[in-house]
LUMMISE-714408 format. One record per residue: residue in three letters; x, y, z of N, C-alpha, C in turn. Coordinates in steps of 0.1 Angstrom, whole numbers, plus 2048, in hexadecimal, padded with zeros to 3 digits. Layout:
! LUMMISE-714408
ALAXYZXYZXYZ ...
//
This chain:
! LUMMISE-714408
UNK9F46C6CC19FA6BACBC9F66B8CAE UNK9FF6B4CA49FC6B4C989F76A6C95 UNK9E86A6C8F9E36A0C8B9EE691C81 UNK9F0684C829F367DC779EB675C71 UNK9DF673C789D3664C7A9D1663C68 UNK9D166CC619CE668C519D865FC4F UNK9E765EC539F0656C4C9F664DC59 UNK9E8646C5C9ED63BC659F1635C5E UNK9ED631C539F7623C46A05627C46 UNKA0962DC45A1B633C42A1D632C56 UNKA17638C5DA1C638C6BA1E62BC71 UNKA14620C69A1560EC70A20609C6A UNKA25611C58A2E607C56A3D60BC5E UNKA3E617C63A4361AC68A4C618C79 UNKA3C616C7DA3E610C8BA41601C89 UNKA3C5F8C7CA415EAC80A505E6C77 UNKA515F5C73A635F3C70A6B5F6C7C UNKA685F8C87A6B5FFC91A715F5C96 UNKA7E5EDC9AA805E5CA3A815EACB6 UNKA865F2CB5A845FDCC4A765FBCCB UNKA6D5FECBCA62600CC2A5A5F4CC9 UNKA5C5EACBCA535DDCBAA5B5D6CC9 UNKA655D7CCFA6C5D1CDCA615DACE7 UNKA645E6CE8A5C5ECCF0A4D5E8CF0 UNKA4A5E4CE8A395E4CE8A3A5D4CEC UNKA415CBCF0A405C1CF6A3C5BED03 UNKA3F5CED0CA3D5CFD17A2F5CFD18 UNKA245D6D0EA175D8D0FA125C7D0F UNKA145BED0CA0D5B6D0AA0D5ADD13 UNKA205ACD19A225ABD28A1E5ACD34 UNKA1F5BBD32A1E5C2D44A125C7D47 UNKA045C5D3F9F95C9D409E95BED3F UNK9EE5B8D359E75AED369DD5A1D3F UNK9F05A0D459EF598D519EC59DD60 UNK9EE5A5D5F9EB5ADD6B9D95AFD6D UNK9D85B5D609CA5B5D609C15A6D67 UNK9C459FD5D9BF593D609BE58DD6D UNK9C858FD759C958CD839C1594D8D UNK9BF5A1D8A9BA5A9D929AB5ABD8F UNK9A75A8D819975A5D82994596D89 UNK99D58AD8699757DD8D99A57ED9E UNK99B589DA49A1589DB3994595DB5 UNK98B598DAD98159FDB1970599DAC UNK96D592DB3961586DAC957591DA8 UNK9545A0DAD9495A3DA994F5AED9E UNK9585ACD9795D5B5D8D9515B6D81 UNK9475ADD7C93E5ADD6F9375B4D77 UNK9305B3D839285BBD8A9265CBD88 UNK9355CED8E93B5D9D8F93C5E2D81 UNK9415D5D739415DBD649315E1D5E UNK9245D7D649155DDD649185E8D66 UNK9195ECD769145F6D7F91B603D76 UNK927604D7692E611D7392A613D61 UNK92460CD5991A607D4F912613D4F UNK90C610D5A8FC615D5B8FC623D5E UNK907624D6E90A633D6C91063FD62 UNK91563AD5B919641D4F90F641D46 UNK904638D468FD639D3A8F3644D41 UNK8F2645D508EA64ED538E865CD57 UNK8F9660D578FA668D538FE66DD48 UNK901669D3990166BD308F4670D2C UNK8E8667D308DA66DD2C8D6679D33 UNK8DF67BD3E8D968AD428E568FD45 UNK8F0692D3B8FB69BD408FC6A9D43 UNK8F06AED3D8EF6BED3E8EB6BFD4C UNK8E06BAD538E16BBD628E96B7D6A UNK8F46AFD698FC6A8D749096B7D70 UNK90D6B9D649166C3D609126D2D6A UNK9046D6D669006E0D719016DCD7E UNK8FE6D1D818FF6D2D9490E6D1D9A UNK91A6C9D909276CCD9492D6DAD92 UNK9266E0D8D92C6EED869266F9D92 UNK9196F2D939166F8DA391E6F6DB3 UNK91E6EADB492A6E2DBF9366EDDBE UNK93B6E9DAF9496F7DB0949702DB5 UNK93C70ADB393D717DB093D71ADC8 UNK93370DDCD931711DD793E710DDF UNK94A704DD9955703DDF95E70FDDE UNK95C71ADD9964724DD5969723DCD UNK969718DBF970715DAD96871EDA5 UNK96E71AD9B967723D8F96A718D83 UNK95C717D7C95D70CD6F95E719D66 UNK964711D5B966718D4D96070ED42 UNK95A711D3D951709D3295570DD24 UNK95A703D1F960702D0E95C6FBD09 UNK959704CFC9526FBCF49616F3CE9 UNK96B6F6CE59756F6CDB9806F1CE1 UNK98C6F1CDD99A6ECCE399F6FACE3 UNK99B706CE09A1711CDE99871BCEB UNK98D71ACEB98B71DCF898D719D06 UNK992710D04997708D119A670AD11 UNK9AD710D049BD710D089B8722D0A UNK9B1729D079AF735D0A9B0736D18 UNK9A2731D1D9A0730D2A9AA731D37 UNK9B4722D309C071ED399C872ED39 UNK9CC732D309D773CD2D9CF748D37 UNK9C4749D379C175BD3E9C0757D4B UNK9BF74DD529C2745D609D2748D65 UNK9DA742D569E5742D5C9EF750D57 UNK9E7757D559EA768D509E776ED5C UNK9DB769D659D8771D709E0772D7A UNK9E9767D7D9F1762D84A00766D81 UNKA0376BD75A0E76DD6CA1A760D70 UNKA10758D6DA1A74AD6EA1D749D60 UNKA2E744D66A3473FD5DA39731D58 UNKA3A72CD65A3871CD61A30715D65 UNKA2E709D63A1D704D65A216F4D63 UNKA1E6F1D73A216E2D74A156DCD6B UNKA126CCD68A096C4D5FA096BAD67 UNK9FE6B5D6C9FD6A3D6F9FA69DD62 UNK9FB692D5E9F7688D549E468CD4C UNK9E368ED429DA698D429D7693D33 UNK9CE688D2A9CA686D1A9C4694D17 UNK9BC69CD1D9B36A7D1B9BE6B1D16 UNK9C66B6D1D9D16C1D1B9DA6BCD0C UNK9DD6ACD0D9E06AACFB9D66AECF6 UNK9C66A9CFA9C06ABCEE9C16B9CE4 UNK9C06C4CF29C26D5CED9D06D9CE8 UNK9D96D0CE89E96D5CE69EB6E1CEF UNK9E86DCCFD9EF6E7D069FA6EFD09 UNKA056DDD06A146E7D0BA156ECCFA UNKA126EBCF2A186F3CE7A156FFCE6 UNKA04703CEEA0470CCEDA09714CFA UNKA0C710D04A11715D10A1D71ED0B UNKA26711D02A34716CFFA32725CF6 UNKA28724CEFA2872ECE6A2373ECEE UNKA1D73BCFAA1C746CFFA2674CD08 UNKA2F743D09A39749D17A3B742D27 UNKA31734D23A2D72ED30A3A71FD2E UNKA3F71AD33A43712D35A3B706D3E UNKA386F7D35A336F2D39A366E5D44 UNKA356E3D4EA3F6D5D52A356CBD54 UNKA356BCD4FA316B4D51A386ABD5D UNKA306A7D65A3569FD71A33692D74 UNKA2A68ED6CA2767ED67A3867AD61 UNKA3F66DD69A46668D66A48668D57 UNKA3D65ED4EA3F65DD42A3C668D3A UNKA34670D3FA31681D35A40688D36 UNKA45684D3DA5368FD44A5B688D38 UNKA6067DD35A66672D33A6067CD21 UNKA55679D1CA5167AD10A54689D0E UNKA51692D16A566A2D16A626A6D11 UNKA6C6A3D16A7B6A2D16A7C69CD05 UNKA76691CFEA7668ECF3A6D697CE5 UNKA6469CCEEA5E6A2CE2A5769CCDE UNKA4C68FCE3A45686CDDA3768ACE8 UNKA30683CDFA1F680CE7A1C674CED UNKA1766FCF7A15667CFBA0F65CCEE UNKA1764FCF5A13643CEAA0A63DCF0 UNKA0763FCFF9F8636D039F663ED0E UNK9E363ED119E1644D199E4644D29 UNK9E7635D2B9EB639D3F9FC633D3C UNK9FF631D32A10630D36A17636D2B UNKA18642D27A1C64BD1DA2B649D14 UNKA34644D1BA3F63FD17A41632D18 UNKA3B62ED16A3961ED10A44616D09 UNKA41620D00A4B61CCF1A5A620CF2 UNKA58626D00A6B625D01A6F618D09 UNKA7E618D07A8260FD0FA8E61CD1B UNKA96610D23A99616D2FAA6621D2B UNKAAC61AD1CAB961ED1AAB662ED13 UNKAAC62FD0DAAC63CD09AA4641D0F UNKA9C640D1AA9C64AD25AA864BD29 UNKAB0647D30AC1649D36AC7654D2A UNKAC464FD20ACB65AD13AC6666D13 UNKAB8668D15AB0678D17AB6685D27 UNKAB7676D31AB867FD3EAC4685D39 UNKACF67AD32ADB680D36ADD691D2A UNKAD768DD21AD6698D1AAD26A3D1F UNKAC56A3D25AC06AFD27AC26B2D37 UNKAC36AAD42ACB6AED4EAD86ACD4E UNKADA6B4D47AEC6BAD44AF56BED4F UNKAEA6C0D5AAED6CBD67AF46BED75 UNKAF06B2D72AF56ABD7AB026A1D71 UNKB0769AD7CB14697D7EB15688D75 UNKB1E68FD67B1C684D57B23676D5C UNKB27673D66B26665D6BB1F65ED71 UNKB16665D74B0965DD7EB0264ED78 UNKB00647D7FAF963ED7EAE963AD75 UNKAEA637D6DAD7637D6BAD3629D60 UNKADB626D65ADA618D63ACF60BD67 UNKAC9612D71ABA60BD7AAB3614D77 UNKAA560DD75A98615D73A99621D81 UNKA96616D8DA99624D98AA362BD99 UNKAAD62ED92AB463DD91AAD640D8D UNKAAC640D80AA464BD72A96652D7B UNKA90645D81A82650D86A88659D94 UNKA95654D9BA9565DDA5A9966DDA0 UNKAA266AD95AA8676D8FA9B67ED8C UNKA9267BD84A84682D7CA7E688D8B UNKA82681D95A79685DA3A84692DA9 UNKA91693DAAA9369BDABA976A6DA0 UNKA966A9D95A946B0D8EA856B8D8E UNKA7E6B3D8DA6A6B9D8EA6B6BCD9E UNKA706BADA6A6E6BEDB7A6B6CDDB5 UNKA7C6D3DAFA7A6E1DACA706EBDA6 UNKA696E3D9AA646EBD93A556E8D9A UNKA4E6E3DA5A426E1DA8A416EDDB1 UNKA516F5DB5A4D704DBFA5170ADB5 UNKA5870CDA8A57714DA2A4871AD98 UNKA3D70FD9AA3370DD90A26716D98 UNKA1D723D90A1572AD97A0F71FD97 UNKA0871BD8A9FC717D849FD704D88 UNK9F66FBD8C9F86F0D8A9EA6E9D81 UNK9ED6E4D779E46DBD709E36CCD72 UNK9D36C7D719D26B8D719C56B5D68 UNK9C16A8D659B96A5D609B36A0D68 UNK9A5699D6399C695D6B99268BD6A UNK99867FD7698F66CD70984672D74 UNK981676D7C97067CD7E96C687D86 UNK96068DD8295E698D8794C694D8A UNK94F699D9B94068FDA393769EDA9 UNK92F6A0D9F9256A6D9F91F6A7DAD UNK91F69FDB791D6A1DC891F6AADCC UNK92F6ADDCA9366B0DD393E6C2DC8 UNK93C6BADBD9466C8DB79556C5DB8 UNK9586B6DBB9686B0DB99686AFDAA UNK97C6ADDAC9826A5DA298869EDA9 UNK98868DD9D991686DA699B680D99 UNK9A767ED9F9B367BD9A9B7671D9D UNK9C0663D979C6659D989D1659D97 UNK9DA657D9C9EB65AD979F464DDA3 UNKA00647D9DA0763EDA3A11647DA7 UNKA15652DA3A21659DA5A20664DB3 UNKA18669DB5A12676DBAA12683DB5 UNKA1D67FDAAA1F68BDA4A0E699DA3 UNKA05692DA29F7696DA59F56A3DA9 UNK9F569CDB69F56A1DC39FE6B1DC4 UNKA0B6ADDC2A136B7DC2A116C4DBB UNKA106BDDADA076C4DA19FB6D2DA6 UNK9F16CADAE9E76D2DB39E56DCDBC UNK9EE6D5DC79F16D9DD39FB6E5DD8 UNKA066E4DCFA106EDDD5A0D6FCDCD UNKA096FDDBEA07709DB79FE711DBE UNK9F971EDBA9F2729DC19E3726DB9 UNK9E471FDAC9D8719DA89D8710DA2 UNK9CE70BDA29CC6FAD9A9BE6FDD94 UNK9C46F6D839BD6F6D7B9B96E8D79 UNK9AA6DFD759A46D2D709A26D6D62 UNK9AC6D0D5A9A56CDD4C99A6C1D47 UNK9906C0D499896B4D4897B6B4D3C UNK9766AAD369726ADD2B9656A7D2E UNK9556AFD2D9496AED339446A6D33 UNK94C696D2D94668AD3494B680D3D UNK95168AD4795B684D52952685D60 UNK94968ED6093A68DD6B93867ED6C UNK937679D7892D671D7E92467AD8D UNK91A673D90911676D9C91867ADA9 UNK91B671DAF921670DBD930669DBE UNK93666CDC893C669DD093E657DD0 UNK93364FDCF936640DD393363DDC6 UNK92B643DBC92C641DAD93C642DA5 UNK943649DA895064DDA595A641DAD UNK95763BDB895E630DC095A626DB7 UNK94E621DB394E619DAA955612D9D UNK952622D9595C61ED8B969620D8E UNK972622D9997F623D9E981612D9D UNK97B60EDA79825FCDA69825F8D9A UNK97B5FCD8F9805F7D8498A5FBD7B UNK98B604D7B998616D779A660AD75 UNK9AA609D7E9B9603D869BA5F6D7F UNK9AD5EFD849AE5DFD849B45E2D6D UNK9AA5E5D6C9A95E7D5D9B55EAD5B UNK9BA5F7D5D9C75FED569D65F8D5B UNK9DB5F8D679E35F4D6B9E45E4D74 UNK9D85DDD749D95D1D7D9DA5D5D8C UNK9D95E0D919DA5E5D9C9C95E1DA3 UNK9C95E0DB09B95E2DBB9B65F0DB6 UNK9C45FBDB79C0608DB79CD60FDB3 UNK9C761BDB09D6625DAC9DE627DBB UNK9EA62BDB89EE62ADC89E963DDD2 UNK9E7642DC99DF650DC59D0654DBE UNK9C7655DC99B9656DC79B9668DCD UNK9B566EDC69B967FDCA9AF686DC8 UNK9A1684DD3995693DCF99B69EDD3 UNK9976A9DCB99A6B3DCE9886BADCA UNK98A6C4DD197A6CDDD79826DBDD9 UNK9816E5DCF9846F3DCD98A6F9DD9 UNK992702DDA9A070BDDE9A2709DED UNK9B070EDED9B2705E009A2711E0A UNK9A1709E10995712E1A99C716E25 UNK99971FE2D99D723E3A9A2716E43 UNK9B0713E469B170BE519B6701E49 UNK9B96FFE3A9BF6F3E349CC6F3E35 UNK9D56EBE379E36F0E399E76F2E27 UNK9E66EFE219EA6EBE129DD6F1E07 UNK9E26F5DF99DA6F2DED9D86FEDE9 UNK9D16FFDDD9CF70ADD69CB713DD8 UNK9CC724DD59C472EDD69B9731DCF UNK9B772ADC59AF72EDB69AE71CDB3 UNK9A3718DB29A170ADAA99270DD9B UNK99E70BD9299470ED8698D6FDD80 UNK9826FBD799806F0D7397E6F6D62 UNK9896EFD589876F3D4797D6E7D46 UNK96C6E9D459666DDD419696E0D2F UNK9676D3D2B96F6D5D199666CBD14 UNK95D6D5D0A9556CBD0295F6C6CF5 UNK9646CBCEB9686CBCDE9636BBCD7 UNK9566BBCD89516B1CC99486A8CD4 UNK9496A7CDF94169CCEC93269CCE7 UNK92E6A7CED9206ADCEF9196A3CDE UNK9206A4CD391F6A5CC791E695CC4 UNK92468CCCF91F67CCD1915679CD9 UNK911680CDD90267ECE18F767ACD9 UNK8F4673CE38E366BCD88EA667CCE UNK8F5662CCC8FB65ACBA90264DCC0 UNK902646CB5906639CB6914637CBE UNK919645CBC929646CC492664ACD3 UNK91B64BCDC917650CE491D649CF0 UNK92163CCF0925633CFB939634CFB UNK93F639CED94863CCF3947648D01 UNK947652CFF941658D0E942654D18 UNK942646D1C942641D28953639D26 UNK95A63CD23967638D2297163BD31 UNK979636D3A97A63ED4198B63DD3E UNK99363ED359A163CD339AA639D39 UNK9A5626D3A9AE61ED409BA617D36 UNK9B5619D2F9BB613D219BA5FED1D UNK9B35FFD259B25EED219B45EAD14 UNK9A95F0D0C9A85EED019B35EECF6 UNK9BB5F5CF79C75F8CF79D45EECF8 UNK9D35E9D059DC5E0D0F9D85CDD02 UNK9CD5D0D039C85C2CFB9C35BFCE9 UNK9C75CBCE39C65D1CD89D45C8CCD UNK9D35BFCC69D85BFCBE9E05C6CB2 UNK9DC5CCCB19DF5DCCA79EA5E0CAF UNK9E25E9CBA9EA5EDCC29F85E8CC7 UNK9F85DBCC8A085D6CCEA0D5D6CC1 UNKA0A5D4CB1A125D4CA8A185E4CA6 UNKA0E5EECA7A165F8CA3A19607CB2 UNKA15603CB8A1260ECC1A0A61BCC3 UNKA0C625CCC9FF631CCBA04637CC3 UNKA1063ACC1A10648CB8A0B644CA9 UNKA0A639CA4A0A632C979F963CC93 UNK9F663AC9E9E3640C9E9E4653C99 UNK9F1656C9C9EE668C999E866FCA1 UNK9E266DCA99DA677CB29DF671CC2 UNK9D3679CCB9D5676CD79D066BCE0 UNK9C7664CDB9BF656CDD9C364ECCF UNK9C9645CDB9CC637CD09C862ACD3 UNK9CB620CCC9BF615CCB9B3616CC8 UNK9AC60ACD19A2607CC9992614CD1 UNK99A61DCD9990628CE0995630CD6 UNK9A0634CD29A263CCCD99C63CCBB UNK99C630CB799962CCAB98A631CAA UNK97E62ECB7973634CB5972644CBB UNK978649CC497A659CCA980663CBE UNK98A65DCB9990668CB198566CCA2 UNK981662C9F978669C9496F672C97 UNK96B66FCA6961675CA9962685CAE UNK974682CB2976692CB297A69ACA7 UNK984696C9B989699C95985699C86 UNK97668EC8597368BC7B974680C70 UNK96F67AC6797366CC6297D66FC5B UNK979679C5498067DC4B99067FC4A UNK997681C5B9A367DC619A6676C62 UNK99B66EC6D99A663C74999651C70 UNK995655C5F98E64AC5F99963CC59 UNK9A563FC5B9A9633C5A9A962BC6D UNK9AB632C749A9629C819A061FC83 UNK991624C8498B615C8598B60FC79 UNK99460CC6C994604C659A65FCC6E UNK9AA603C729B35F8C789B05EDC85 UNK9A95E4C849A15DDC8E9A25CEC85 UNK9A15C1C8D9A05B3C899965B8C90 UNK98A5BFC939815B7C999805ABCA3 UNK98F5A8CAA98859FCB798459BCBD UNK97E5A7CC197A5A8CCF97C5ACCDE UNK9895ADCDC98F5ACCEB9905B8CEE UNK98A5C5CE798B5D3CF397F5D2CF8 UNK9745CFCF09665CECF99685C8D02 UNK96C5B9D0296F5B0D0A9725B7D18 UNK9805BAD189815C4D2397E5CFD28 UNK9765D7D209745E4D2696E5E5D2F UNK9725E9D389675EBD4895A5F1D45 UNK9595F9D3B94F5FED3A9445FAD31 UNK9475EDD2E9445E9D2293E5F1D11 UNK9485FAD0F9475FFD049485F6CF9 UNK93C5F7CEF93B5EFCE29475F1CD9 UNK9515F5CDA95F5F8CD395B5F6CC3 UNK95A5E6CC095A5E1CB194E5E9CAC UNK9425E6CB19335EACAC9375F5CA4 UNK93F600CAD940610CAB94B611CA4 UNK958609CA095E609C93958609C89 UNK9515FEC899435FAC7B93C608C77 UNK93860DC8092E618C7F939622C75 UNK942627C7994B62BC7195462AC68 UNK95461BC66956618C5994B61AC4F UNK94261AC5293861BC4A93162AC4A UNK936636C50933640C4C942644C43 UNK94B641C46955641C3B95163CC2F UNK94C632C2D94C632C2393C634C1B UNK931638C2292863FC1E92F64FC19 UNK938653C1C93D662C1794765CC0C UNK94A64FC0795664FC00961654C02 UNK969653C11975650C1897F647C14 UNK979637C14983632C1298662FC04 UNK991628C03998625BF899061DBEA UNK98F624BE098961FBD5983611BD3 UNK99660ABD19925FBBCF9875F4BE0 UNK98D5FABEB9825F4BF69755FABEE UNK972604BEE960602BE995B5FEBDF UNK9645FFBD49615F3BC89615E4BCE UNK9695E3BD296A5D1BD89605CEBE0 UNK9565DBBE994C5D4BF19435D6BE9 UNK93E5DDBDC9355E1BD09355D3BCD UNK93C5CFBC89415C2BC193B5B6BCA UNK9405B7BD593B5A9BE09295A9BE1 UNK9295B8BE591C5B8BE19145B7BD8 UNK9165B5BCD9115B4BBF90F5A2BC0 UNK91A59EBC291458ABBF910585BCE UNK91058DBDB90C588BE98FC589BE3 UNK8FC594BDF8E6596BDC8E158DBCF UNK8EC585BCA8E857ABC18EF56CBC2 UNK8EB563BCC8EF558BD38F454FBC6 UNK8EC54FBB98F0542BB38FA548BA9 UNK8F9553BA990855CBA1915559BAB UNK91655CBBB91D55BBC292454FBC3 UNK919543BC591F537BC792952FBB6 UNK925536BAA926530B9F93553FBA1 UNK936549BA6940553BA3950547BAF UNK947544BB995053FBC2958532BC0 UNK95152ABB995551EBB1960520BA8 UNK95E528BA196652CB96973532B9E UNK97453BBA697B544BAD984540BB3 UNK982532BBB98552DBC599552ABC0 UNK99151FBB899C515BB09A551FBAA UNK99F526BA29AB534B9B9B153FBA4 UNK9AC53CBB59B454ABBD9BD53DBC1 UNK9B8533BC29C4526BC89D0525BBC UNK9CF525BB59DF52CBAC9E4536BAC UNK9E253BBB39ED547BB99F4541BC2 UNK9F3536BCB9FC532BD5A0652CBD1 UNKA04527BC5A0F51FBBBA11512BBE UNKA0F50ABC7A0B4FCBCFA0D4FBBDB UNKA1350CBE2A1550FBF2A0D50DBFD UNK9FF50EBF49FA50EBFF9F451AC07 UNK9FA524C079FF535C0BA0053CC02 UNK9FD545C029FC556BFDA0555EC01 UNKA14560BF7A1B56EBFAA19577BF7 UNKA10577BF0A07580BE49FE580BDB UNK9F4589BDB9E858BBD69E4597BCE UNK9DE599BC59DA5A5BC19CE5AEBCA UNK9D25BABCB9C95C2BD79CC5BBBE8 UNK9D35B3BE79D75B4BF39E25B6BFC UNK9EC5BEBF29F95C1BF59F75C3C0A UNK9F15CEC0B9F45CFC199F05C4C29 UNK9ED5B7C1D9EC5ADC269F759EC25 UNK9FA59EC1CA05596C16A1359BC14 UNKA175ADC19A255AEC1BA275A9C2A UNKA1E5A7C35A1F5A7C40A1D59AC49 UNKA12592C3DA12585C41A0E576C34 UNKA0D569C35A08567C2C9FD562C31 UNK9F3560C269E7559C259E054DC1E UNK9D9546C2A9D8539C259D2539C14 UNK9D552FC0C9CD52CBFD9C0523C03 UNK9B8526BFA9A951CBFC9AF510BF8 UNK9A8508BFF9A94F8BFA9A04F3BED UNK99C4FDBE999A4F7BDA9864F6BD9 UNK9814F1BE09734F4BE596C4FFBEA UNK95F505BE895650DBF1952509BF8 UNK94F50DC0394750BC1093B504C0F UNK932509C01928504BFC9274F8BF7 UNK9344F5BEF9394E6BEA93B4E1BF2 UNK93E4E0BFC9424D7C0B9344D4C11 UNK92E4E0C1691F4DBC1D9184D4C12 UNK9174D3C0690F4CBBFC9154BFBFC UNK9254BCC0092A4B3BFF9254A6C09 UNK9244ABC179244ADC229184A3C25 UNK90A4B0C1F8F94ABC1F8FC49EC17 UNK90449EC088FE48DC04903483C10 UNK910484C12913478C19909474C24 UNK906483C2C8FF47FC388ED476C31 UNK8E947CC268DE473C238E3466C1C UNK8ED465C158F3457C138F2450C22 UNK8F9453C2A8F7449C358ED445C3A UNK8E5453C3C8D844DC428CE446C3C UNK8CF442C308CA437C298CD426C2B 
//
């Protein structure tokens, strides 16, 4: 997947010239929000539950190398085999001599951020493999040639009419008067189309909400089943999952489930909860012959012990996301990479680097509302900060921003220069409004005044006002 995160500024003005788009992203603020909300107040011990699954992640983060060995053990006894990567290139290596062994040629996909992260189907295609996505919306984005715009509903950013425009293009093979005018055609059609290719497919791939060190499972969430099918019907099944997807047990993994759903979809639960425990055994009617696990470090390991160490406990519900103001103005793809919003704003630098990355966490109001909701309670904002400020400890950002904070900071560390600079300031930035009142325009702040205006000062400092303020109140009290 080709990197764009450097030219988020050109991709936002982009997406908010987008009328298609900016309708579609109406749905995000709609269909997810509310849902949420209803399904945390219908569960009284949900803060409870945000501690607990807290704690376990923090505890196995502090000991991931042992919990990583004892699931790697669990596999090995269920008859699986882990593959350990360190890179995105050892892990697309990996996949490929799995599915060389098998001399497969097509290769079903469940819904899977890890396999974007590596650019799998690109590289599938380049080897000879045909890749099929079976996730409704991956299917939907496939057929277009696009990457997922958010992580649990990938086609987001379409609407219904140009999915109807893609089927009929590219299922050419059915009858050019058909119906598909209702959401349920379009998904029945995608259901009978992928039927075929799940017995054509050696190999089946999925990702992975967790992997429970107990037992040597993966477990899977899906509303579709498409999953299931994915795993089940191939001669092997491959887990692409990335080494901070370990939890302990079996009822540790139930835990953070009730919140998974409630968070991402407003759902009690996915309508598909799917462990799977290595190759069919004697006597199973169904499932794989070969069950491989790709564990995939590329940059993880390397957030340990640092300030970014609590993203790690993320489990890709997308709340943050769902509640993200940024986000509803421009969409995921606007972000350039594979995680968008405000996870993505702190993950991606950390995979990719600031130096890619580092316009994302400068796209943030700081509200608050991804921490707010994150089940996991991840510091989101804290760890933007942290990164803005190593950006611009390397001189990242933009000139006039580090002159301008040189500057602020130059009369902040001298109070009676500041207050005599702000006096003066005040009244002469208030003639720029012209007697409006408002700001259509400012010098240095073009990219906030083409988009919106801003109030003018009323003519006073803050400081002038509380001095104002103290005499009267000692006038009176005399």
């Amino acid at each position: 997947m080709q990197i764009t995160s450097p030219e988020f500024k050109s991709n936002s003005r982009a997406a908010l010239a987008d009328a298609q788009l900016q309708k579609a992203l109406s749905n995000v603020r709609s269909g997810f929000i509310d849902k949420r909300l209803k399904a945390v107040a219908d569960l009284p011990e949900f803060e409870r539950l945000r501690d607990s699954a807290k704690a376990i992640k923090d505890h196995v983060l502090s000991n991931l190398d042992l919990y990583l060995e004892a699931y790697e053990g669990k596999v090995l006894a269920a008859g699986g085999k882990v593959h350990w990567c360190q890179t995105a290139e050892d892990a697309r290596q990996a996949i490929l001599a799995i599915c060389r062994s098998v001399d497969a040629r097509v290769v079903t996909k469940g819904k899977s951020m890890i396999t974007e992260e590596i650019a799998l189907n690109e590289f599938f295609e380049k080897n000879g493999i045909a890749p099929v996505e079976t996730d409704l919306g991956e299917y939907i984005i496939q057929l277009r040639g696009e990457h997922p715009s958010h992580i649990i509903a990938p086609a987001v950013h379409l609407n219904k009419e140009q999915v109807e425009e893609d089927f009929r293009r590219v299922h050419d093979h059915l009858a050019p008067g058909r119906d598909l005018t209702e959401p349920e055609a379009l998904l029945n059609e995608a259901r009978r189309v992928l039927r075929s290719r799940y017995f054509e497919a050696d190999v089946g791939i999925t990702g992975a909400n967790f992997l429970v060190a107990e037992t040597g499972s993966s477990i899977i969430v899906t509303n579709e089943g498409n999953g299931d099918l994915t795993q089940i019907l191939p001669k092997v099944h491959i887990v692409v999952a990335s080494i901070e997807k370990v939890v302990p047990t079996l009822d540790d993994a139930a835990q953070i489930l009730r919140l998974l759903a409630r968070s991402a979809t407003g759902q009690d639960m996915s309508v598909y909860t799917t462990v799977s425990t290595g190759p069919r055994r004697p006597g199973d009617p169904d499932g794989p012959e070969e069950y491989h696990v790709i564990l995939l470090d590329n940059g993880r390991s390397a957030m340990l012990g640092t300030e970014f160490q609590d993203m790690l406990r993320c489990i890709r519900c997308g709340a943050c996301m769902n509640h993200c103001p940024v986000y509803h103005a421009v969409g995921g793809h606007a972000y350039g990479w594979v995680y968008p919003g405000p996870m993505g704003a702190v993950l991606t630098p950390s995979l990719i680097g600031v130096d890619k990355g580092g316009h994302l966490p400068n796209a943030s109001t700081f509200c608050g509302r991804c921490e707010s909701v994150c089940p996991m309670r991840i510091p989101l904002p804290k760890m933007m900060r942290h990164w803005r400020e190593r950006e611009f400890e390397r001189g990242l950002n933009p000139a006039v921003a580090r002159y301008g904070l040189k500057t602020w900071a130059f009369f902040a560390k001298r109070p009676r220069l500041y207050r005599f600079a702000a006096a003066m300031g005040i009244p002469a930035l208030g003639m720029f409004s012209f007697g409006k009142g408002r700001f259509s325009w400012l010098p240095f702040a073009g990219g906030w005044t083409r988009h919106r205006e801003l109030p003018a000062p009323e003519g006073r400092t803050f400081m002038q006002q509380l001095r104002e303020r103290d005499a009267v109140m000692k006038q009176a009290a005399r």
